[in-house]
DSSP file (Angstrom, degrees, kcal/mol; ACC not computed):
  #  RESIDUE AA STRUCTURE BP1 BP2  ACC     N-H-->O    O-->H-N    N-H-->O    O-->H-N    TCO  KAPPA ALPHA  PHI   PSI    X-CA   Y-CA   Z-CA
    1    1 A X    >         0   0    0      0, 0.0     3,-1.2     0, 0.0     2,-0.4   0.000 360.0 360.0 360.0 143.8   38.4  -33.9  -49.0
    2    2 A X  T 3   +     0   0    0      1,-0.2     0, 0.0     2,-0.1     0, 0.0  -0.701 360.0  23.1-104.2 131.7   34.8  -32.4  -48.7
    3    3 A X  T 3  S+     0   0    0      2,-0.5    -1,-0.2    -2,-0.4   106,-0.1   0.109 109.6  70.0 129.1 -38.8   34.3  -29.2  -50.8
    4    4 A X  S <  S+     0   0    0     -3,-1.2     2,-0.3     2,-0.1    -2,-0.1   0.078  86.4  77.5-125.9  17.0   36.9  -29.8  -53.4
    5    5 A X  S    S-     0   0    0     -4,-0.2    -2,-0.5     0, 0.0     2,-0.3  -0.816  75.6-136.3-122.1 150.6   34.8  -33.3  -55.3
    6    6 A X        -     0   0    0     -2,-0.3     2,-0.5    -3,-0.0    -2,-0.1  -0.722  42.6-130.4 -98.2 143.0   32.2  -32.5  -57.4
    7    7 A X    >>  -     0   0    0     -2,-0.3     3,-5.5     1,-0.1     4,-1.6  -0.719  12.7-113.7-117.5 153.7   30.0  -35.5  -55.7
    8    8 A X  H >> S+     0   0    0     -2,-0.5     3,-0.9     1,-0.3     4,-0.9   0.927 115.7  49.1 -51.6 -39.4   28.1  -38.1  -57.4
    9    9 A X  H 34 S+     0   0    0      1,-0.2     4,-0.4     2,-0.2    -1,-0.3   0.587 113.1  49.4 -75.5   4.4   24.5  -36.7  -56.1
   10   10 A X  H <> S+     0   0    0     -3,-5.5     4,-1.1     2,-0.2    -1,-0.2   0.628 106.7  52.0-108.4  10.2   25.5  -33.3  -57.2
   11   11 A X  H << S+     0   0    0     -4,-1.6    -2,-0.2    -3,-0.9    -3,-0.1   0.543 112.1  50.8 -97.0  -5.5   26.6  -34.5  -60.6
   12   12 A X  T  < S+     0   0    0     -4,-0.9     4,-0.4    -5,-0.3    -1,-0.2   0.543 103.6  59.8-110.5 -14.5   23.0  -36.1  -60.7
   13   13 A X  T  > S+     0   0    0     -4,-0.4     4,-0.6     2,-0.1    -2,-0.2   0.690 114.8  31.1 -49.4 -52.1   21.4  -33.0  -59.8
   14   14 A X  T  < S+     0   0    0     -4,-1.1    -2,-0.2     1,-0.2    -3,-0.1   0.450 111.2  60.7-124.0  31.0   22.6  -31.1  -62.6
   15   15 A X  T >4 S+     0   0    0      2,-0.0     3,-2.9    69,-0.0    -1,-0.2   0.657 105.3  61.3 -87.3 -49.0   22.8  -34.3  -65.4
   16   16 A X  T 34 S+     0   0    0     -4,-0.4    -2,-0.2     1,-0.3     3,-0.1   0.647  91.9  61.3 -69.5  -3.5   18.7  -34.2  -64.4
   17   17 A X  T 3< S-     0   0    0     -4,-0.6    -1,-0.3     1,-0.3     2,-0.1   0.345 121.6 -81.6 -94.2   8.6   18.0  -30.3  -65.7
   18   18 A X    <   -     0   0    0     -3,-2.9    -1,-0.3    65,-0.0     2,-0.0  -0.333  39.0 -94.6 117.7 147.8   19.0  -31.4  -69.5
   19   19 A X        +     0   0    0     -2,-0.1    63,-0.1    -3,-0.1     2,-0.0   0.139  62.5  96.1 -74.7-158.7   21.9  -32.0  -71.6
   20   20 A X  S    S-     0   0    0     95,-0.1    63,-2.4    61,-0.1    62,-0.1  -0.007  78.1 -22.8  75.7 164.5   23.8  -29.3  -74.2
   21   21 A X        -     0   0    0     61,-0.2    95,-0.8    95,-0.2    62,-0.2   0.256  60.7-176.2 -32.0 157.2   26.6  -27.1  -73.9
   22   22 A X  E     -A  115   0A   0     58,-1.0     2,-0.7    94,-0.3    93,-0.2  -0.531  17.2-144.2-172.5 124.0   27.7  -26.0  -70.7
   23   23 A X  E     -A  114   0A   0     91,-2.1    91,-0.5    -2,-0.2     2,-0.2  -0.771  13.7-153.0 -99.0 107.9   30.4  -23.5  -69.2
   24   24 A X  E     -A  113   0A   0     -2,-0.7    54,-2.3    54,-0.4     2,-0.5  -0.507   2.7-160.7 -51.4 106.6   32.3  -24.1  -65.9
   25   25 A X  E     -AB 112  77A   0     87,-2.0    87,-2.0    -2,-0.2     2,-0.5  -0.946  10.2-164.6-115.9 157.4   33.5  -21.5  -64.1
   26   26 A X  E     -A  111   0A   0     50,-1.6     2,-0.6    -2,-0.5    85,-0.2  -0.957  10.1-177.2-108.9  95.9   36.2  -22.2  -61.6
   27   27 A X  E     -A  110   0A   0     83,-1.8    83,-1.5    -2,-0.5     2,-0.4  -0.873  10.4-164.9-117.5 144.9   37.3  -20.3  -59.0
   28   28 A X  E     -AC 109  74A   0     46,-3.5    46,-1.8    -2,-0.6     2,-0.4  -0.908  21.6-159.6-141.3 111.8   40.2  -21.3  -56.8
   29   29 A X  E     -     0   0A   0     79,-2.9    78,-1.5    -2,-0.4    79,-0.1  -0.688  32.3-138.6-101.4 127.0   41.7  -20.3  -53.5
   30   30 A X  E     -A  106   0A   0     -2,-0.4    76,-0.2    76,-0.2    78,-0.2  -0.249  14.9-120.3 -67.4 154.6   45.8  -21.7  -53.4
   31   31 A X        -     0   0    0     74,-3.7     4,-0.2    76,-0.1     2,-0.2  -0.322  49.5 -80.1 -77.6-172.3   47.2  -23.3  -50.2
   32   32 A X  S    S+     0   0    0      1,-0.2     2,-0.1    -2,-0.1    -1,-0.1  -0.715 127.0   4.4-101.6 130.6   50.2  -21.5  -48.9
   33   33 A X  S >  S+     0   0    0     -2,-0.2     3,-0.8     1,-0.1    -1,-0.2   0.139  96.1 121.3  83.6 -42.4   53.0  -23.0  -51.3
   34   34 A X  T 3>  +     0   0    0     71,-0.3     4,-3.5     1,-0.2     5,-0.3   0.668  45.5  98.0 -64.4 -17.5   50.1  -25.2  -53.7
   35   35 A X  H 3> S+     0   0    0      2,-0.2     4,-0.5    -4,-0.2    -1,-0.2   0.876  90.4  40.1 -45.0 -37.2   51.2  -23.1  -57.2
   36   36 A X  H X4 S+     0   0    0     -3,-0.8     3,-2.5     2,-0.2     4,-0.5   0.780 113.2  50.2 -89.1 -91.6   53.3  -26.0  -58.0
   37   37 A X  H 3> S+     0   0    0      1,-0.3     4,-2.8     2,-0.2     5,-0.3   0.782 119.8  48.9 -16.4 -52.0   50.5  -29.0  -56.8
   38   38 A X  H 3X S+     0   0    0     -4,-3.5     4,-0.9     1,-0.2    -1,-0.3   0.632 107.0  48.7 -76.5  -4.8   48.2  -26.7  -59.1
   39   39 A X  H <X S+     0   0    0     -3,-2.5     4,-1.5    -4,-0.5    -1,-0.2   0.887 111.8  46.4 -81.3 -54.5   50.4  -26.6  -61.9
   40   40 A X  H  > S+     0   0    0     -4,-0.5     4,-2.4     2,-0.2     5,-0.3   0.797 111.0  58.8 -81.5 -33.2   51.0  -30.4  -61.9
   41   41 A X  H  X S+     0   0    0     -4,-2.8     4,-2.7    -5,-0.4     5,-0.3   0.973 111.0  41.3 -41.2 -71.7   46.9  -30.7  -61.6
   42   42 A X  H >X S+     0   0    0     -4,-0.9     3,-3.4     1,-0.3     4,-1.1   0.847 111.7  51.0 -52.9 -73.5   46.5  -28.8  -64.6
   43   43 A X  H 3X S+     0   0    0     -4,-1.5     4,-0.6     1,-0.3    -1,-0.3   0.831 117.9  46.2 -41.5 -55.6   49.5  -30.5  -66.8
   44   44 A X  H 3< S+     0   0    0     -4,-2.4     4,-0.4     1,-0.2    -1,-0.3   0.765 118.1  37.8 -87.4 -17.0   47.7  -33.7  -65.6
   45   45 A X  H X< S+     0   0    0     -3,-3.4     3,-2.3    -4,-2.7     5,-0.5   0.884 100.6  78.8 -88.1 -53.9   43.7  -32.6  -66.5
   46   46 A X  H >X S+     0   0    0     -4,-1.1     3,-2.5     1,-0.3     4,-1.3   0.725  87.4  50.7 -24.9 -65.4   44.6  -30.8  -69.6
   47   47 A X  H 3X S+     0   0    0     -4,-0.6     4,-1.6     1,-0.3    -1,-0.3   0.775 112.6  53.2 -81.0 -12.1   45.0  -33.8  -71.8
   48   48 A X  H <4 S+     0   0    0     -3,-2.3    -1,-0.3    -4,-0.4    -2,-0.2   0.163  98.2  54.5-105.5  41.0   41.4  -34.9  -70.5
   49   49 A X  H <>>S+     0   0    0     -3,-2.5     5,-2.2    -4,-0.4     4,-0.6   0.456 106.1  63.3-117.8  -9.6   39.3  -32.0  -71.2
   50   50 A X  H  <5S+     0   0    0     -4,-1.3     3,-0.5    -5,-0.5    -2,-0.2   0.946 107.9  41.4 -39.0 -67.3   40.9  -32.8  -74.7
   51   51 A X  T  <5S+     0   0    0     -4,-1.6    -1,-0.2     1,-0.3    -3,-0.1   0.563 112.1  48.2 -64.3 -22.6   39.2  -35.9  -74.7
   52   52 A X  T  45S-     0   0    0      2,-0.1    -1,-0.3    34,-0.0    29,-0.3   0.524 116.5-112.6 -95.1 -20.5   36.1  -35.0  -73.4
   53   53 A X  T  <5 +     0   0    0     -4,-0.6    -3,-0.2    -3,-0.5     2,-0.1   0.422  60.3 154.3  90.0   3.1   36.1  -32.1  -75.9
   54   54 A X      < -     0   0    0     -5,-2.2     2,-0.5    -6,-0.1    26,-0.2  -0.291  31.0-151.5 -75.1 156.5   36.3  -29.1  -73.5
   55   55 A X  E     -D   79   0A   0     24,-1.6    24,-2.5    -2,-0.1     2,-0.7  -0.910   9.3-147.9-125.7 138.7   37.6  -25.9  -74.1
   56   56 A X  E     -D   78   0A   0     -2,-0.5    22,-0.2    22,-0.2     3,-0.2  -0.680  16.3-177.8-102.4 131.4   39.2  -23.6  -71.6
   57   57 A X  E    S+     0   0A   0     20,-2.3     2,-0.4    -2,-0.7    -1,-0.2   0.642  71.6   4.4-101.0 -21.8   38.1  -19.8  -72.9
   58   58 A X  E     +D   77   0A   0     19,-1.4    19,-2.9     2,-0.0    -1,-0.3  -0.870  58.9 172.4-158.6 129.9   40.1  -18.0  -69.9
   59   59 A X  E     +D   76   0A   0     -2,-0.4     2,-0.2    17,-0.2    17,-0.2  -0.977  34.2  94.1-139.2 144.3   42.4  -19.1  -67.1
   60   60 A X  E     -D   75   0A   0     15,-1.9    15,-1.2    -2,-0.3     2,-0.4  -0.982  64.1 -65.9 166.0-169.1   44.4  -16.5  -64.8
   61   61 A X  E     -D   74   0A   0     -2,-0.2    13,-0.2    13,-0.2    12,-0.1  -0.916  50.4-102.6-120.2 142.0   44.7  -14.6  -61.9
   62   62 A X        -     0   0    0     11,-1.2     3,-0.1    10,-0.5    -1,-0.1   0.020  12.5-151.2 -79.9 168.0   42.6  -11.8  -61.0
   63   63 A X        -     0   0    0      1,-0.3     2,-0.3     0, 0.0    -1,-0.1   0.954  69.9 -44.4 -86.3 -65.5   43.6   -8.2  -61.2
   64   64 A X        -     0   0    0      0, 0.0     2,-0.5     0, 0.0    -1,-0.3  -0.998  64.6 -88.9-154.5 172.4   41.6   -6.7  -58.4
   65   65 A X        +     0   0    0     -2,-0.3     3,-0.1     1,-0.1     6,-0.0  -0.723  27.8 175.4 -99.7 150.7   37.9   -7.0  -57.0
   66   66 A X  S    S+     0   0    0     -2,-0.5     2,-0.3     1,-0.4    -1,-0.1   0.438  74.9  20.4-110.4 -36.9   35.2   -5.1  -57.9
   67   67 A X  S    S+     0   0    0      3,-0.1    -1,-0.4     1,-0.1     3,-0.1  -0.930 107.8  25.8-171.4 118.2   32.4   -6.5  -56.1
   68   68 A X        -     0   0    0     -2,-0.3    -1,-0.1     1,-0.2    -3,-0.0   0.184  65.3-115.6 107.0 128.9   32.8   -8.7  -53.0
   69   69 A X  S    S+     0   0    0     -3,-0.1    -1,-0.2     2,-0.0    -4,-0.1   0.721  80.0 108.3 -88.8  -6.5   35.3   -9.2  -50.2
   70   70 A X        -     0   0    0     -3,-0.1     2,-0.5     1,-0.1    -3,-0.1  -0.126  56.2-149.4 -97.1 159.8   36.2  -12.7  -51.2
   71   71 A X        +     0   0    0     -6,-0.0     2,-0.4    -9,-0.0    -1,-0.1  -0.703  14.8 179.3-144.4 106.3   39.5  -13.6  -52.8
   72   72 A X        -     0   0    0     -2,-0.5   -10,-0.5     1,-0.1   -43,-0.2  -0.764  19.6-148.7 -87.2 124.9   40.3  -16.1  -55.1
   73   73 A X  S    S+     0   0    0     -2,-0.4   -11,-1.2   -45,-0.2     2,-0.2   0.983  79.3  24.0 -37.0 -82.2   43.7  -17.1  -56.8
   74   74 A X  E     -CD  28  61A   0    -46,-1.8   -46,-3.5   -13,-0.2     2,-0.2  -0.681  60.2-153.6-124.7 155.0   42.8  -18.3  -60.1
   75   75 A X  E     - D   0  60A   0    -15,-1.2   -15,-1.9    -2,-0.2     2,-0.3  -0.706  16.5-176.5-131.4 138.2   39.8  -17.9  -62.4
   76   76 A X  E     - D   0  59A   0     -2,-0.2   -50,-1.6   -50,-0.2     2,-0.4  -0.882   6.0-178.7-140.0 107.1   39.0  -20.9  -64.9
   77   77 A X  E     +BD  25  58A   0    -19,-2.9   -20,-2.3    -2,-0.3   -19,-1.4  -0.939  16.5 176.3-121.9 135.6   36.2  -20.5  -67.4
   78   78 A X  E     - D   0  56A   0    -54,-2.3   -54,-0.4    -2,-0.4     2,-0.3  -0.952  25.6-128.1-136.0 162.0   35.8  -23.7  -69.5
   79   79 A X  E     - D   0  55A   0    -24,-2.5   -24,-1.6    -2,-0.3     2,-0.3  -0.859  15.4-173.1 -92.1 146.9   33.3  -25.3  -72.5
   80   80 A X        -     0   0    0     -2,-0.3   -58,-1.0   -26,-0.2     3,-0.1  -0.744  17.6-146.7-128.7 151.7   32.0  -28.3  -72.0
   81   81 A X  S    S+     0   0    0    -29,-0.3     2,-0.2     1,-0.3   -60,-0.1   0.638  84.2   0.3-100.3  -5.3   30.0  -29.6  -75.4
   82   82 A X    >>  -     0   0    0    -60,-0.1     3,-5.1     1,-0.1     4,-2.0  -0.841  64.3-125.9-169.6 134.3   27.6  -31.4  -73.2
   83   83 A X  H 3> S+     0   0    0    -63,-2.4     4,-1.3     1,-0.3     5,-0.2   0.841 117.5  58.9 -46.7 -24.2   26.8  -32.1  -69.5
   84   84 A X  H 3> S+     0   0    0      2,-0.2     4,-1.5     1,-0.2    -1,-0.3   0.707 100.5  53.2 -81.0 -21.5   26.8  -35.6  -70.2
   85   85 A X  H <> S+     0   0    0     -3,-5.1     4,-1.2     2,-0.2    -1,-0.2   0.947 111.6  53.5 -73.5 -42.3   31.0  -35.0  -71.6
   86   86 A X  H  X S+     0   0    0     -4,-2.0     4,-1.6     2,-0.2    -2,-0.2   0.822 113.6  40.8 -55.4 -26.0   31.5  -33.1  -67.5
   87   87 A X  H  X S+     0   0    0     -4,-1.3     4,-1.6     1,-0.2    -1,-0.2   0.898 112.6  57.1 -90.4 -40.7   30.0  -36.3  -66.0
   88   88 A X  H  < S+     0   0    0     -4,-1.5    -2,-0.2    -5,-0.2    -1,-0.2   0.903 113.0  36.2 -12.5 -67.3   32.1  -37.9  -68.5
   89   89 A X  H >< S+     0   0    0     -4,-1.2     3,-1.7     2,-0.2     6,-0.2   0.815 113.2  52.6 -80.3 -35.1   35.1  -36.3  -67.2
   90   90 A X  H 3< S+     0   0    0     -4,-1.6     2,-3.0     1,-0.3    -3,-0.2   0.948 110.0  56.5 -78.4 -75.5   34.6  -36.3  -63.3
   91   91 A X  T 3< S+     0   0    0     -4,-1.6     2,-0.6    -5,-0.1    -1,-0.3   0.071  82.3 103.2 -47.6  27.1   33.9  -39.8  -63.8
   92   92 A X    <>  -     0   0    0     -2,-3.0     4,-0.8    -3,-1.7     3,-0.4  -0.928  66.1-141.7-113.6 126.8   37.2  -40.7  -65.5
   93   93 A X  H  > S+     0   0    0     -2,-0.6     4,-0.8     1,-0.2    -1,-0.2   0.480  96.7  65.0 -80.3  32.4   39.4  -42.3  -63.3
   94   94 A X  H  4 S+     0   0    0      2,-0.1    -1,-0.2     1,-0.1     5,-0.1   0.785 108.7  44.6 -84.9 -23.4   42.4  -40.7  -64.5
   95   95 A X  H  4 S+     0   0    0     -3,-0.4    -2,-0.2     1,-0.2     4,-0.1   0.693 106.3  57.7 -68.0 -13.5   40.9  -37.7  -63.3
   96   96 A X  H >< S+     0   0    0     -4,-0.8     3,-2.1     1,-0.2     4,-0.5   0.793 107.1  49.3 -71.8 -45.7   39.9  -39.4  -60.2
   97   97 A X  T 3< S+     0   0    0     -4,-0.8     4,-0.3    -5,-0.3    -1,-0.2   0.619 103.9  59.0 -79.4  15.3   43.6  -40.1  -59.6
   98   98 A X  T 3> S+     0   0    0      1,-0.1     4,-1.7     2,-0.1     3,-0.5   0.701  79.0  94.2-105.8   3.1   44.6  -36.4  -60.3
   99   99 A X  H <> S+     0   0    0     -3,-2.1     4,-4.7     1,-0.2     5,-0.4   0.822  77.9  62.9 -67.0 -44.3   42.2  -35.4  -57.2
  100  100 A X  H  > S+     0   0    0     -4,-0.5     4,-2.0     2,-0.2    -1,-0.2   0.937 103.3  42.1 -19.4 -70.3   45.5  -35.5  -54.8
  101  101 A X  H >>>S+     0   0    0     -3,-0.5     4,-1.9    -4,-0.3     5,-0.6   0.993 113.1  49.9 -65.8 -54.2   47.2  -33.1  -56.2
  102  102 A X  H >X5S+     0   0    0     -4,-1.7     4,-1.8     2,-0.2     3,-0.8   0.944 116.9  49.1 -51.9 -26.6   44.1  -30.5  -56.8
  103  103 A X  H 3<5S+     0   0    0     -4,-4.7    -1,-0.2     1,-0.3    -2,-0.2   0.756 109.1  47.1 -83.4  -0.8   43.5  -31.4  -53.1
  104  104 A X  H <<5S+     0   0    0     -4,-2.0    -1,-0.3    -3,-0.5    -2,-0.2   0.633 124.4  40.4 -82.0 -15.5   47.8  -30.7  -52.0
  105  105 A X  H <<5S+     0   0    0     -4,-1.9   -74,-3.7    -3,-0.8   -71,-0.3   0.658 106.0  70.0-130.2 -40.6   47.1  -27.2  -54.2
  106  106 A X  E  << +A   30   0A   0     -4,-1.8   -76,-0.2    -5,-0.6   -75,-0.1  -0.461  37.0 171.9 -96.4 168.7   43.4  -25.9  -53.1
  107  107 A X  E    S+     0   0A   0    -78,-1.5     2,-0.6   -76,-0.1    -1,-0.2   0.302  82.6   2.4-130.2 -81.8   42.1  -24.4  -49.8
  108  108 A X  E     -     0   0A   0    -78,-0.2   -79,-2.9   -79,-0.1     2,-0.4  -0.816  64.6-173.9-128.3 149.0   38.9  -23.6  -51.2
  109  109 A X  E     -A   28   0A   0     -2,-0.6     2,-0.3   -81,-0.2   -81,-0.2  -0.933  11.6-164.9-128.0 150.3   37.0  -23.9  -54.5
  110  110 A X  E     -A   27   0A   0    -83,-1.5   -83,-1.8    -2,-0.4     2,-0.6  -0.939  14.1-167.6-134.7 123.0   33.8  -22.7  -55.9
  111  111 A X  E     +A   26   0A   0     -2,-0.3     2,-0.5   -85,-0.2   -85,-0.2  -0.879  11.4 175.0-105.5  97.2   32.4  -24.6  -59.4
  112  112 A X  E     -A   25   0A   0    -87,-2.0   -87,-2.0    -2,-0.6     2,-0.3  -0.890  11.8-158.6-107.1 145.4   29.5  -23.0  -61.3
  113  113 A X  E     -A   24   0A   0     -2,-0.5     2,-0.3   -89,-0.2   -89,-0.2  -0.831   4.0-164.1-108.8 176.1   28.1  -24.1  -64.5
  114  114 A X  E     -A   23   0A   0    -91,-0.5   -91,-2.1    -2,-0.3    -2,-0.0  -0.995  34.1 -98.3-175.7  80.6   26.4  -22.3  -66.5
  115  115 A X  E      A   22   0A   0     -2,-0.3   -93,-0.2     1,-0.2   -94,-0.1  -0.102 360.0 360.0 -32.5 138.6   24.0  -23.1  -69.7
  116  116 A X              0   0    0    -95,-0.8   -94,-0.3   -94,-0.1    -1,-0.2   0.211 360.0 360.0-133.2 360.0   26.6  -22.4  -72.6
């Protein structure tokens, strides 16, 4: 589904600015109903940002906006210890095979990272 893959030429865009830390923020608009497809995402990602070494510093849902008409569900802010561990991770297929469900859950997503 186009929008909701991180895609191999954009993961090669931003391997080519350097390695080091790097923090992912997530933001994520539900499908009508997806809170359960996003639940099972996460149970099923969880044990590979483990493996890759990330660490998720906030997940939740927002209180209200401040700035902006746009509206997003859920908020994800993660550590990465190195771009090369995120390419890592989007390139694992068990994460490949968990891409179903985030795409049964999401209507829209926006991924930025972030030197960390």
């Amino acid at each position: 589904m186009a929008g909701l893959d991180v895609t191999e030429e954009a993961l090669e865009r931003f391997l080519a600015v350097g390695d080091g830390p790097v923090v992912l923020v997530n933001l994520v608009r539900l499908r009508e109903g997806g809170r359960d497809a996003y639940r099972r995402y996460g149970e099923a990602v969880a044990p590979l940002l483990a493996r890759y070494g990330a660490e998720v510093l906030q997940a939740g849902e927002p209180v209200r906006t401040l700035i902006g008409d746009e509206n997003w569900d859920v908020a994800v802010v993660a550590r990465y210890p190195s771009r090369a561990a995120l390419a890592a991770l989007v390139r694992d297929p068990e994460f490949l095979a968990a891409a179903p469900l985030r795409h049964e859950a999401l209507e829209a997503g926006l991924l930025y990272g972030f030197d960390g």
